[in-house]
C-alpha positions in Angstrom: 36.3 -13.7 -30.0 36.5 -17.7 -30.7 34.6 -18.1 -27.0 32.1 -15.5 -27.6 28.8 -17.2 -26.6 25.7 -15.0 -27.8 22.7 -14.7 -25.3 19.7 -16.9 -26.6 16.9 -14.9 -28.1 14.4 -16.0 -25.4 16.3 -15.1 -22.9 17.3 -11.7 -24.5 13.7 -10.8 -24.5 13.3 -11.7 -20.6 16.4 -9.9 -20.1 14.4 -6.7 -21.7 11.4 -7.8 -19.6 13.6 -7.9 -16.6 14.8 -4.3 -17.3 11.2 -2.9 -17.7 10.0 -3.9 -14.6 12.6 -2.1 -12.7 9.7 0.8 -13.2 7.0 -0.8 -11.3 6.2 0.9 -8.1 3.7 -2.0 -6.4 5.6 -2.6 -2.9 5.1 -6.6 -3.0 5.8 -7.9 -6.6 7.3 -6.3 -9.4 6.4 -7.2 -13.1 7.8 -6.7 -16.4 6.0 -7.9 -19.5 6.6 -7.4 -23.1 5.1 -8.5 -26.1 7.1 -9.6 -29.0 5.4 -11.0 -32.4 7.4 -11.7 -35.4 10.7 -11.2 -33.6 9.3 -7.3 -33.3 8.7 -5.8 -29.8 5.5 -4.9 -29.6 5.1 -3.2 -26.3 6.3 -3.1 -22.9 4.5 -2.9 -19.5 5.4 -2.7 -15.9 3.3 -2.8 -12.1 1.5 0.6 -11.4 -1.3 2.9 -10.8 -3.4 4.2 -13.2 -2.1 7.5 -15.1 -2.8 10.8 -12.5 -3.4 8.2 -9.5 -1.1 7.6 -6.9 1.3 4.9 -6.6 2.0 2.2 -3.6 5.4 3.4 -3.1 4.1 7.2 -3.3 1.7 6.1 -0.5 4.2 4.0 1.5 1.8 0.8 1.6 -0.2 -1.9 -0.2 -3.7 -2.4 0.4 -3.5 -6.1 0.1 -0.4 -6.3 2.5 -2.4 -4.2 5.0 -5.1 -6.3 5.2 -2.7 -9.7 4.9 -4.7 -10.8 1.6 -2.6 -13.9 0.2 -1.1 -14.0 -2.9 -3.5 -14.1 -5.9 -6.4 -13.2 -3.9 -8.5 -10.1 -3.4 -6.7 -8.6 -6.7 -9.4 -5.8 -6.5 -7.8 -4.2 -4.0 -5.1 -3.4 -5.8 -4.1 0.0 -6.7 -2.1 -1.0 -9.6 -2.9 -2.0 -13.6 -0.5 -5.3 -13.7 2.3 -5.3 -16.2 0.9 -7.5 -18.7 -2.2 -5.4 -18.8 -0.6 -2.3 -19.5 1.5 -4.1 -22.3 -1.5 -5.2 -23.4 -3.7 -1.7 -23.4 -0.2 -0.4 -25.4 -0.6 -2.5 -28.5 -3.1 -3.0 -31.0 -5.2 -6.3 -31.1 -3.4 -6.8 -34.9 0.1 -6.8 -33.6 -0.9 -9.1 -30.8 -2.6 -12.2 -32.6 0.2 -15.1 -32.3 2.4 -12.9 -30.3 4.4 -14.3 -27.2 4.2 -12.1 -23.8 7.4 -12.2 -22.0 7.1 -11.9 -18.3 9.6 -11.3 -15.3 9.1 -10.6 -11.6 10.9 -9.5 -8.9 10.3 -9.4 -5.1 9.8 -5.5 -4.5 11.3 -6.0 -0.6 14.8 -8.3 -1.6 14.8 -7.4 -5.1 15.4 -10.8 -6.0 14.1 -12.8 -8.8 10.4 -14.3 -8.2 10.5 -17.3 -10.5 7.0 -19.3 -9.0 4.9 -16.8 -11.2 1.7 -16.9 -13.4 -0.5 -14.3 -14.8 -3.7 -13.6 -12.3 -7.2 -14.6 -13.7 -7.7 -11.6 -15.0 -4.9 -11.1 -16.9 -5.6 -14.7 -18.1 -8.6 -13.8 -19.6 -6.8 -10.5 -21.4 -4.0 -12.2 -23.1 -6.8 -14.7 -24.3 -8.7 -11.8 -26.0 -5.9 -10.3 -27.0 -4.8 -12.9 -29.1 -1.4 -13.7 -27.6 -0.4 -17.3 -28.1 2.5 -18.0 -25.8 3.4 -16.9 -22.3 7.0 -17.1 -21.5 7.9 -16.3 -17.5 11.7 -16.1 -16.5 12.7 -19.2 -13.5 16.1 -17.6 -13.5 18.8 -16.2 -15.0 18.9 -18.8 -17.4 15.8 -20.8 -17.3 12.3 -20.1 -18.3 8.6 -21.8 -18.3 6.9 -21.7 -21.7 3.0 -21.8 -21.5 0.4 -22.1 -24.7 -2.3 -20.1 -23.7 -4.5 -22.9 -25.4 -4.2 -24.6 -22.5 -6.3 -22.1 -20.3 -8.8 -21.9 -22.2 -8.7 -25.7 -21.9 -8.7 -25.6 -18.4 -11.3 -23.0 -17.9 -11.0 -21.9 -14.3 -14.1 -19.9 -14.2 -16.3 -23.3 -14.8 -14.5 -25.1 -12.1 -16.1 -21.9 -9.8 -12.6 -21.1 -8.4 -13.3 -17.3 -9.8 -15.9 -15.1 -7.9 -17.2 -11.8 -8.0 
């Protein structure tokens, strides 16, 4: 026991991120989100259609990989309610304000870890309103990228015109 190192609590929490995305059923990136406030998990969410709507791996394809739409374009298209939205839609507003949202992503082909991550506009702008203070995406195994969500709301992208309906 005299060389038992425990797993950092930051880590631990992207561990548990890790796990839920393994039930995302997109067929190009797989998410895993959670929402922890007061060292309490809050809720969990994971990559996939909307309840009584088929999924991309039901279907056997992506609409954005059909049509070869680039990564964090066209998210329209998508089939799927992204993980931290369905986190999100699980908790109440309350629970959420000062809350951290642990994320984790996996390629859906390789199954390997997808460390180059950030949240889409539109999931921006929900863990804003939500009240969620910290974003906390998984590099690696051991290795992390903390963001303070006060900082997009510093660097408002939809003034800069980069967002478009």
């Amino acid at each position: 026991m005299e060389n038992y190192t425990r797993r950092d609590k930051i880590n631990y929490y992207l561990d548990i991120a890790e796990t839920v995305l393994e039930r995302g059923t997109c067929l190009r990136r797989n998410f895993g989100a959670i929402i922890v406030n007061n060292d309490q998990i809050i809720s969990t969410g994971y990559v996939g259609a909307p309840r009584g709507r088929a999924n991309c791996v039901d279907l056997g394809y992506c609409t954005r990989e059909k049509l070869n739409i680039p990564k964090g374009q066209r998210y329209e298209l998508c089939r799927s309610v992204h993980a931290e939205a369905n986190a999100i839609i699980a908790a109440s507003r309350k629970d959420m304000i000062g809350a951290t949202i642990y994320l984790a992503c996996h390629d859906a082909k390789t199954g390997e870890l997808y460390g180059d991550v950030e949240p889409c506009s539109m999931c921006k702008r929900m863990i804003i309103n939500s009240g969620i203070t910290t974003v906390i995406i998984r590099n690696t195994k051991d290795t992390y990228t903390t963001i303070n969500v006060e900082s997009w709301i510093d660097r408002d992208e939809s003034i800069e015109g980069s967002e478009g309906y």
